[in-house]
DRENDO-1510 file (C-alpha; in Angstrom, 1 decimal, always signed):
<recs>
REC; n; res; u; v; w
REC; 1; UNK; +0.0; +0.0; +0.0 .
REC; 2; UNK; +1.5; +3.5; -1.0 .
REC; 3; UNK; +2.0; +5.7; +2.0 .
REC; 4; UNK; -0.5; +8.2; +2.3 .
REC; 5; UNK; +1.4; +12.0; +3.0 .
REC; 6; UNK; +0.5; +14.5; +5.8 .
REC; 7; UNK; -1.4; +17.0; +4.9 .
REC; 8; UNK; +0.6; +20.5; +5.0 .
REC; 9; UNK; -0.5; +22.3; +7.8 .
REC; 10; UNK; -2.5; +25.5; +7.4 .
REC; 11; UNK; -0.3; +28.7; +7.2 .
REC; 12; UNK; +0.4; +30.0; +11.1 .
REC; 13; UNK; +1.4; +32.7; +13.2 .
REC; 14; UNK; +2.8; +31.2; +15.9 .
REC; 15; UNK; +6.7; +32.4; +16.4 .
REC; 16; UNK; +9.2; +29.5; +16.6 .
REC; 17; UNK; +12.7; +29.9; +18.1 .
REC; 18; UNK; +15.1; +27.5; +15.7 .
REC; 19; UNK; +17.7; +29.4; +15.1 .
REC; 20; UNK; +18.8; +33.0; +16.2 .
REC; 21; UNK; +17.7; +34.5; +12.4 .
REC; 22; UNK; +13.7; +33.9; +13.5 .
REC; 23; UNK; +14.6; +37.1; +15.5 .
REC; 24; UNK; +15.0; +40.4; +13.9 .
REC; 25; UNK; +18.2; +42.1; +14.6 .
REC; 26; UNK; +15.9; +44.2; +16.8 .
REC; 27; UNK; +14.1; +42.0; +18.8 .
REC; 28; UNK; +17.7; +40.3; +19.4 .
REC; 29; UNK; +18.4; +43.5; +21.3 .
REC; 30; UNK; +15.5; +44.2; +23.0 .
REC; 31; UNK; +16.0; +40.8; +24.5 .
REC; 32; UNK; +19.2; +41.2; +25.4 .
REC; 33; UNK; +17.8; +44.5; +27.4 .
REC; 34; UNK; +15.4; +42.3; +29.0 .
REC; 35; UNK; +17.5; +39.3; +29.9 .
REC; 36; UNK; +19.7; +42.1; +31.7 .
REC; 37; UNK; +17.0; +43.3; +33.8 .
REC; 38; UNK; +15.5; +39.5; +34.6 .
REC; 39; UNK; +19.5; +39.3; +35.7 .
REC; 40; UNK; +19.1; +41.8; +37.9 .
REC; 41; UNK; +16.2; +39.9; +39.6 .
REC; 42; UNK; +13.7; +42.6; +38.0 .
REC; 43; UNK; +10.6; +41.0; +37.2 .
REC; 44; UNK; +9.0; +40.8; +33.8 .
REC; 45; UNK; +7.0; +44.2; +32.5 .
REC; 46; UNK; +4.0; +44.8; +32.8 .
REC; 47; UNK; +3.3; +41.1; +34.1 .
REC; 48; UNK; +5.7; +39.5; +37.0 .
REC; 49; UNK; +4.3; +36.5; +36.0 .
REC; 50; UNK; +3.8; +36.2; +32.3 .
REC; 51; UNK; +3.5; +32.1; +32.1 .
REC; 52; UNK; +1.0; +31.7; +34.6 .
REC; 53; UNK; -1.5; +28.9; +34.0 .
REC; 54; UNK; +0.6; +27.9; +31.2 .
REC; 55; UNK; +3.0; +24.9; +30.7 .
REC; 56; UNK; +5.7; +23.9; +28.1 .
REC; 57; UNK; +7.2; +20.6; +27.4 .
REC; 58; UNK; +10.6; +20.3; +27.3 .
REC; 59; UNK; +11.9; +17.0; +25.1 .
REC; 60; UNK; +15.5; +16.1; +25.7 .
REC; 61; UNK; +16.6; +13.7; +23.2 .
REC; 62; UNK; +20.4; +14.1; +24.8 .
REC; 63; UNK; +21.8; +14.6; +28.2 .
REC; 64; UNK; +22.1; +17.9; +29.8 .
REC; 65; UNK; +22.5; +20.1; +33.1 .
REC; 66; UNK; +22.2; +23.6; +32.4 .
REC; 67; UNK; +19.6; +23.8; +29.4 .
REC; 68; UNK; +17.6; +21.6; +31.7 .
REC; 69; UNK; +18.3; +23.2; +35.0 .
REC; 70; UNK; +17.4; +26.4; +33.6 .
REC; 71; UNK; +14.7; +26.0; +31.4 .
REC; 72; UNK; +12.7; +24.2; +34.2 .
REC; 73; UNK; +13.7; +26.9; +36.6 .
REC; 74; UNK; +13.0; +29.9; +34.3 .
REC; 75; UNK; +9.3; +28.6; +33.7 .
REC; 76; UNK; +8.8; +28.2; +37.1 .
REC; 77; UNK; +10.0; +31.4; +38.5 .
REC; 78; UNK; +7.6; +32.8; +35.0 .
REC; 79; UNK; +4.8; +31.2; +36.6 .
REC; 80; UNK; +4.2; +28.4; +34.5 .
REC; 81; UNK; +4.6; +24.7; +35.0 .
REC; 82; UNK; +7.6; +23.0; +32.9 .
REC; 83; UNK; +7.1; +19.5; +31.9 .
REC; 84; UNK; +10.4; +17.0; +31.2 .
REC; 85; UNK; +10.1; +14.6; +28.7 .
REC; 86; UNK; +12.9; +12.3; +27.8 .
REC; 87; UNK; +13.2; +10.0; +24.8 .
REC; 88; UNK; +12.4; +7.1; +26.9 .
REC; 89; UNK; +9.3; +8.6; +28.5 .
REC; 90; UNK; +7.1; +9.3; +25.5 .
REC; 91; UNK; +6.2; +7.0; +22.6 .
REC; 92; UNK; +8.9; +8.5; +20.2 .
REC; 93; UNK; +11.2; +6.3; +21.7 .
REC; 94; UNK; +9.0; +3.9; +20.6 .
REC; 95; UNK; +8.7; +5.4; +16.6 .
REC; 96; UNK; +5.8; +7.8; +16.9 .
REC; 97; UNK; +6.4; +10.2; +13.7 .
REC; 98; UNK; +7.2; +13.4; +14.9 .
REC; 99; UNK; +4.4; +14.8; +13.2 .
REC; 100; UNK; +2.2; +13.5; +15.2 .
REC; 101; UNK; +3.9; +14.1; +18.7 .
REC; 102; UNK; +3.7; +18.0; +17.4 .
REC; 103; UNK; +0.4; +17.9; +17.0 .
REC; 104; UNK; -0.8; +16.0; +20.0 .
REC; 105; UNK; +1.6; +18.3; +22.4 .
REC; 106; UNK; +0.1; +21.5; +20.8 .
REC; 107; UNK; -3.2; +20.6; +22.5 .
REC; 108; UNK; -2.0; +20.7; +25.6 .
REC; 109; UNK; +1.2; +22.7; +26.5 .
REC; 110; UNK; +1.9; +26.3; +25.3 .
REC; 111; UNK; +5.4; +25.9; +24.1 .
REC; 112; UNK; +7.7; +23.1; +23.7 .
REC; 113; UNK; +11.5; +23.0; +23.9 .
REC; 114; UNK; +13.6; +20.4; +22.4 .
REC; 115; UNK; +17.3; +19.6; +22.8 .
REC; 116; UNK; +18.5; +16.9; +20.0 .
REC; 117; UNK; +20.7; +15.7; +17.4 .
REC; 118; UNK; +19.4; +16.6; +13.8 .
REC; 119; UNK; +18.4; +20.7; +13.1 .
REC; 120; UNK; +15.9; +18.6; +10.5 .
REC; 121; UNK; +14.0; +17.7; +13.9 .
REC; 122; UNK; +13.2; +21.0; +15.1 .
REC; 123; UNK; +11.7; +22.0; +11.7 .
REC; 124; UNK; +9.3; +19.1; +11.6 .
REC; 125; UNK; +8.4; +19.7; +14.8 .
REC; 126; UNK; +7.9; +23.4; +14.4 .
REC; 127; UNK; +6.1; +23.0; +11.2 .
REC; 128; UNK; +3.3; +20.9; +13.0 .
REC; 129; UNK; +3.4; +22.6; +16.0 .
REC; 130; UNK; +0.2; +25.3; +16.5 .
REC; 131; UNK; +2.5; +26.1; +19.5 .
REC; 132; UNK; +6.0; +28.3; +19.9 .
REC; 133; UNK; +9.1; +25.3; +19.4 .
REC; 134; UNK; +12.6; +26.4; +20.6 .
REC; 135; UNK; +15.8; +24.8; +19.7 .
REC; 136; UNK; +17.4; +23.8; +23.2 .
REC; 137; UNK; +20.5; +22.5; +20.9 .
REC; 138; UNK; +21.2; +20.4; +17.9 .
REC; 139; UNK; +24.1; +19.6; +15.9 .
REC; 140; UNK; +24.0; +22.5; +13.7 .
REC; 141; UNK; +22.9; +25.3; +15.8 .
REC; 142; UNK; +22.9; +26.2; +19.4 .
REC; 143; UNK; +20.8; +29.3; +19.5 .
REC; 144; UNK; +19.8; +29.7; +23.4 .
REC; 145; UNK; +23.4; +29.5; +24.4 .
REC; 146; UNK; +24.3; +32.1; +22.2 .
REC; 147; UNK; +21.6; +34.4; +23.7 .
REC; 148; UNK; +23.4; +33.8; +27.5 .
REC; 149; UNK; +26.8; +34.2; +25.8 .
REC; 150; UNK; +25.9; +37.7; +24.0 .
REC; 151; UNK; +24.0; +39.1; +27.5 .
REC; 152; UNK; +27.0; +38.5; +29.1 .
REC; 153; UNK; +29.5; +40.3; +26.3 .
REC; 154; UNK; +26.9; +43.1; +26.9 .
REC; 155; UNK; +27.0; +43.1; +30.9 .
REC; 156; UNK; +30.4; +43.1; +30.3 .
REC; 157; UNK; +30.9; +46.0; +27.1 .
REC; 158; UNK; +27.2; +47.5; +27.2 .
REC; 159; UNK; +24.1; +47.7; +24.8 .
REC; 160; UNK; +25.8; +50.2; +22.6 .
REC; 161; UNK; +29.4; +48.7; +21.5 .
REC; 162; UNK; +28.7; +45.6; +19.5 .
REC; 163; UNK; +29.9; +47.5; +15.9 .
REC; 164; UNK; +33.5; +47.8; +18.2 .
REC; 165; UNK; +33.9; +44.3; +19.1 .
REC; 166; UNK; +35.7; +41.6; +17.8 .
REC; 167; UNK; +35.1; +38.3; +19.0 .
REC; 168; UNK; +37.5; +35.1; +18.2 .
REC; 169; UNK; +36.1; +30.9; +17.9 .
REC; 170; UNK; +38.4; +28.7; +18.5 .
REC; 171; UNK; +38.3; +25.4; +18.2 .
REC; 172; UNK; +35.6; +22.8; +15.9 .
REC; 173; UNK; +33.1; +24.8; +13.6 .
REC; 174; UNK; +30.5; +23.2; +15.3 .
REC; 175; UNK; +27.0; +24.3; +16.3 .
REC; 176; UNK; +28.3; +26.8; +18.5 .
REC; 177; UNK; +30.6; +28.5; +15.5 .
REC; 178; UNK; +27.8; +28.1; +13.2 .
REC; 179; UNK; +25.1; +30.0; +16.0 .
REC; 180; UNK; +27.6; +32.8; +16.3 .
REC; 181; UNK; +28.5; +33.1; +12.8 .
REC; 182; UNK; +24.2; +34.3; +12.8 .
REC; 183; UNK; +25.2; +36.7; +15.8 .
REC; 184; UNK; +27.5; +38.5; +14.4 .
REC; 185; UNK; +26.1; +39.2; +10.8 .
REC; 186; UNK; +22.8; +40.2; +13.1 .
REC; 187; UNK; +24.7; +43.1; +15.6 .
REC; 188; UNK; +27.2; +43.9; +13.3 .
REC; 189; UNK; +30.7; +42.8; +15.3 .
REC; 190; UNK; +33.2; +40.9; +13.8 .
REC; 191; UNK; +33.9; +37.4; +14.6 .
REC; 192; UNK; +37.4; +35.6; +13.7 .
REC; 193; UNK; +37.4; +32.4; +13.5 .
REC; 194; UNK; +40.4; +29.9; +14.2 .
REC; 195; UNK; +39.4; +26.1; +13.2 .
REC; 196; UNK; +41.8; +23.7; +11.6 .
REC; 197; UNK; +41.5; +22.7; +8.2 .
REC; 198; UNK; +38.5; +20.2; +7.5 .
REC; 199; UNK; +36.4; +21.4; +10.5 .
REC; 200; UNK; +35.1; +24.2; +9.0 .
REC; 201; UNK; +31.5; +25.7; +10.1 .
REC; 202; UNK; +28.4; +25.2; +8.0 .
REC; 203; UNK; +29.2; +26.6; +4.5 .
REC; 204; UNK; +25.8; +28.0; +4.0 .
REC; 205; UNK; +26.0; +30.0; +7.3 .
REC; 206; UNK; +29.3; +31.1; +7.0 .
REC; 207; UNK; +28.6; +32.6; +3.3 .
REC; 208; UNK; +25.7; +34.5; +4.4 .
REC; 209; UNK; +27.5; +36.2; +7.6 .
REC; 210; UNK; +30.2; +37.4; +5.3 .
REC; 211; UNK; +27.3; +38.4; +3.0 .
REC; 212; UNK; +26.4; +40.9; +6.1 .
REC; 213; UNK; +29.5; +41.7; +8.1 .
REC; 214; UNK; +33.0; +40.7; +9.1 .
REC; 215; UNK; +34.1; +37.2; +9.1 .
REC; 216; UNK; +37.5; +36.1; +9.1 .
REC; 217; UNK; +38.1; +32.2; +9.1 .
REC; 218; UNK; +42.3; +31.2; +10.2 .
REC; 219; UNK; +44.0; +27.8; +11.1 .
REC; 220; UNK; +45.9; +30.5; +13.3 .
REC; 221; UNK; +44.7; +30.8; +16.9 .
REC; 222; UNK; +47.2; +33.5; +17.1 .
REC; 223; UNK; +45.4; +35.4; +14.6 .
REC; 224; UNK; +42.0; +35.6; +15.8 .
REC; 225; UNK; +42.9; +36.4; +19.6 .
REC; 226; UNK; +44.8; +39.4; +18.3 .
REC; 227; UNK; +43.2; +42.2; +19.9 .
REC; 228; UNK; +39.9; +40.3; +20.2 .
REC; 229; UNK; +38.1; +41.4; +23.2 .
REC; 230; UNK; +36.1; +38.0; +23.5 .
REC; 231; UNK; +37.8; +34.5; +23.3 .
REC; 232; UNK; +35.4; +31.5; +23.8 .
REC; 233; UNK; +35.8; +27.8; +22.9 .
REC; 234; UNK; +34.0; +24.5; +23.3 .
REC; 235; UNK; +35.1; +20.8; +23.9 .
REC; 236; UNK; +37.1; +18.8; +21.0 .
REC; 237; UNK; +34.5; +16.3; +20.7 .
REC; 238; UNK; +30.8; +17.0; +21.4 .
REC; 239; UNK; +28.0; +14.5; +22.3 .
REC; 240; UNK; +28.1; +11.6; +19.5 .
REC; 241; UNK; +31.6; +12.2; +19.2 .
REC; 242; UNK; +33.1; +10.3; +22.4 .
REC; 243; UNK; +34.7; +7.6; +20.1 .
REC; 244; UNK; +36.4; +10.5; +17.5 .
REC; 245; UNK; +38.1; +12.2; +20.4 .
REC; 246; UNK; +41.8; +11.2; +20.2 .
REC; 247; UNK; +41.7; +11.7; +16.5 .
REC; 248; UNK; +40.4; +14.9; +17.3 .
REC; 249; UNK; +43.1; +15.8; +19.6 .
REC; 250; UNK; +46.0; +15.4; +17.6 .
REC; 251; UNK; +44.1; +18.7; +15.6 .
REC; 252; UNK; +43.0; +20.7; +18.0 .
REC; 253; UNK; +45.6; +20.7; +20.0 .
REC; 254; UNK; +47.5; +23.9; +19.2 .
REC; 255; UNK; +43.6; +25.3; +19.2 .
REC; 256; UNK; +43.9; +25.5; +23.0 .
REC; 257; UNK; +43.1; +28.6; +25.1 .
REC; 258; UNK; +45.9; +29.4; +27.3 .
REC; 259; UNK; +47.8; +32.5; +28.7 .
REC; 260; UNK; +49.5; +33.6; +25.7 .
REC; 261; UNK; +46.4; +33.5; +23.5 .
REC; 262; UNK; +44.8; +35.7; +26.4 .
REC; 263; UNK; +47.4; +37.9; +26.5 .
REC; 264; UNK; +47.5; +38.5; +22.9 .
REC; 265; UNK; +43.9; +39.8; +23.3 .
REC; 266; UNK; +42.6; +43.0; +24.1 .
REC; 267; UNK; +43.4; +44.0; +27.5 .
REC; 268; UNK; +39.9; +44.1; +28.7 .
REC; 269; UNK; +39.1; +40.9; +27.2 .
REC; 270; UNK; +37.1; +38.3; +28.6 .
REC; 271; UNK; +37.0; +34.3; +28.2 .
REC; 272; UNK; +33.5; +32.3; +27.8 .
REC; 273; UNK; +32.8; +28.5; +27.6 .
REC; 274; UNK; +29.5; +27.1; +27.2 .
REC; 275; UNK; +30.9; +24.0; +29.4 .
REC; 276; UNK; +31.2; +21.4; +30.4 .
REC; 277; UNK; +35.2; +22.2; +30.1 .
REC; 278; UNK; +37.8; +19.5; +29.7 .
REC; 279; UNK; +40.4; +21.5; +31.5 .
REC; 280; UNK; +44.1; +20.9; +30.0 .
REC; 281; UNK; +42.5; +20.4; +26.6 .
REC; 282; UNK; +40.3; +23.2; +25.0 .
REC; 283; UNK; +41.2; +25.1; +27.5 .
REC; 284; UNK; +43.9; +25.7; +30.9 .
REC; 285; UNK; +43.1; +25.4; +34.3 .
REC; 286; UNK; +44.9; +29.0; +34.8 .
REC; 287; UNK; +42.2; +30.9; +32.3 .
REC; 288; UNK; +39.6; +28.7; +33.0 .
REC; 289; UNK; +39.8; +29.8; +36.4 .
REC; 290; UNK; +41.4; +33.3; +35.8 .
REC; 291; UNK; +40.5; +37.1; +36.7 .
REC; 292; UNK; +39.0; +37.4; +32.8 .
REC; 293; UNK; +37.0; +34.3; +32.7 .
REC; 294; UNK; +33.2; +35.0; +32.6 .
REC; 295; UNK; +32.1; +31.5; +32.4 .
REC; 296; UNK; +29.6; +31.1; +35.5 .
REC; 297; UNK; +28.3; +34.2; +34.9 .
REC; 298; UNK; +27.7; +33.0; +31.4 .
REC; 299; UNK; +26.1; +30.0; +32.5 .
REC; 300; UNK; +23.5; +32.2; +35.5 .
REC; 301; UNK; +22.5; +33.8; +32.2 .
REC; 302; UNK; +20.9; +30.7; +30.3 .
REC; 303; UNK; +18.2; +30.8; +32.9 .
REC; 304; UNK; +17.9; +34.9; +32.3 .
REC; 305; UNK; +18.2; +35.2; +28.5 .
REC; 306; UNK; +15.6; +32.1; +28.1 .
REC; 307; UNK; +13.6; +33.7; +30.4 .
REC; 308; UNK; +13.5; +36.6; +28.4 .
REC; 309; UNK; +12.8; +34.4; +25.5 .
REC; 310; UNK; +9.8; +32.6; +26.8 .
REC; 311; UNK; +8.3; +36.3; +27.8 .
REC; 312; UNK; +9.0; +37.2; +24.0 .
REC; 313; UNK; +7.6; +34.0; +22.2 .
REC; 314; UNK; +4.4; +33.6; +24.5 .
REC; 315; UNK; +3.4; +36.8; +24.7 .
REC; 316; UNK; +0.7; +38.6; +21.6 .
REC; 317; UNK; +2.6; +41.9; +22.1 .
REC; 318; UNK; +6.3; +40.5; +21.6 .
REC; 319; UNK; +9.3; +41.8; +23.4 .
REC; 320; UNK; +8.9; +45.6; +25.0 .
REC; 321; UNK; +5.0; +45.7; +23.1 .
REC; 322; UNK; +6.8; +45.6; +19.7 .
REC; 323; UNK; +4.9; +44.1; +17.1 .
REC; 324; UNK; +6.2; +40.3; +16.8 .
REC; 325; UNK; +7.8; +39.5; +13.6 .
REC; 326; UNK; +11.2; +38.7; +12.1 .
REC; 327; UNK; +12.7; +41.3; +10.3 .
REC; 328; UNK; +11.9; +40.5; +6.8 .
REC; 329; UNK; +15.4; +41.1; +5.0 .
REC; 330; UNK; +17.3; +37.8; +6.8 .
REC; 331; UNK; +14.7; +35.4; +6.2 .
</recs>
């Protein structure tokens, strides 16, 4: 019998969060403002509790300790009730098409979160979803982190500097390279990055950020922390990637992030990680743990900046009472 296909579900306005570009470059900012404030322990304008009597599901298809930690907090201290679901709890561990678990979960939460392997996921489950879908991480992008990683470059440099700034990758072009390729073609700093040869980021999102601002790719660590005034990394080998990791070593190894990269930065500059940190690999005990490294504060500020992005997705008047919408020109 010939497989019968979904029908295409009806045109919506519901705002999804898959990658940073379903914000405009406004909106971008005007969270950032409000992540700040929700930092400060401010509550939410004009309600303190925007997500009460509503709930959101949050599907982890792989391990984690801050996106869960602080999504389940962040919903909770919005007023609504957050709901975990891993793969062995539901029936798609079991083979329900996605489709379907999108369309059952829009009938009874008010946003779902998902943190998995394939960016293909989230779409499918956004484009059958009546409800807001955020990416809580896959393998191409890694959108929330980047929202607590740019709060805390402006806690650090202020809402009006991002033109100035340069800020150096180093390490894998993974999802985390890819996300902040979209960040910086969206506020307009300039990002250098320093990835050895094969492990490139995403072609497709490294062509369109130098389409829209000032991307330099090295196999020179040297290079990019040159007056950079952030320097961030990630592991050598990611989730799925465990049996890789020696291979991967043998590259990455003059990648690390040690004193003499720092000190070949700007002397203000700071050091991020999304963690977990292997310390003596990506990174050294002595900046991991050093006077510039902002790494706890940039992990506080995933429960703050996805605060702020629950406010904006879930409420009708968007961030600020902005009209909601993307800003037409990126797509």
């Amino acid at each position: 019998m010939t497989a019968v296909a979904p029908p295409a579900p009806a045109a919506s306005s519901v705002r999804h969060f898959r990658t940073l570009r379903d914000l405009s470059p406004s909106e971008l900012r005007d969270l950032l403002v409000l992540g700040e404030r929700l930092a400060q322990r401010l509550p939410p304008e004009p309600d303190p509790q925007p997500l009460a009597g509503r709930s959101v599901a949050l599907i982890f298809q792989k391990n984690s300790t801050r996106t869960r930690v602080s999504f389940e907090v962040g919903v909770h201290q919005l007023g609504g009730l957050p709901i975990f679901l891993s793969q062995a709890d539901t029936q798609m561990g079991r083979g329900e098409p996605l489709r379907d678990t999108a369309r059952v979960l829009s009938g009874y939460v008010d946003a779902v979160m998902i943190r998995t392997f394939h960016q293909e996921t989230v779409e499918e489950l956004a484009r059958f979803s009546r409800v807001p879908v955020v990416n809580g991480l896959t393998d191409l992008y890694h959108p929330c982190q980047l929202l607590a990683d740019l709060l805390t470059i402006q806690q650090e440099f202020g809402r009006d500097r991002w033109s100035d700034l340069r800020v150096a990758w180093l390490g894998d072009g993974n999802n985390m390279a890819n996300s902040w390729l979209n960040a910086a073609a969206m506020l307009g700093f300039e990002l250098r990055l320093a990835v050895p040869e094969g492990f490139d980021p995403d072609p497709d999102t490294l062509a369109r950020a130098r389409s829209e601002t000032t991307v330099v790719l090295t196999r020179d660590p040297r290079d990019a922390a040159r007056g950079a005034h952030v320097l961030n990394t990630d592991v050598w080998a990611s989730m799925g990637q465990e049996e890789e990791a020696e291979e991967r070593m043998s590259h990455f190894r003059p990648f690390q992030v040690d004193g003499d990269l720092m000190d070949r930065a700007d002397p203000d500059a700071i050091f991020l990680h999304c963690l977990p940190a292997h310390r003596g690999e990506e990174v050294t005990e002595e900046v991991l743990e050093g006077p510039r490294s902002r790494i706890f504060q940039e992990a506080e500020n995933r429960l703050h900046a996805q605060k702020a992005l629950l406010v904006h997705l879930l409420s009708g008047a968007g961030i600020h009472g902005a009209a909601a919408g993307p800003d037409p020109s990126i797509g």
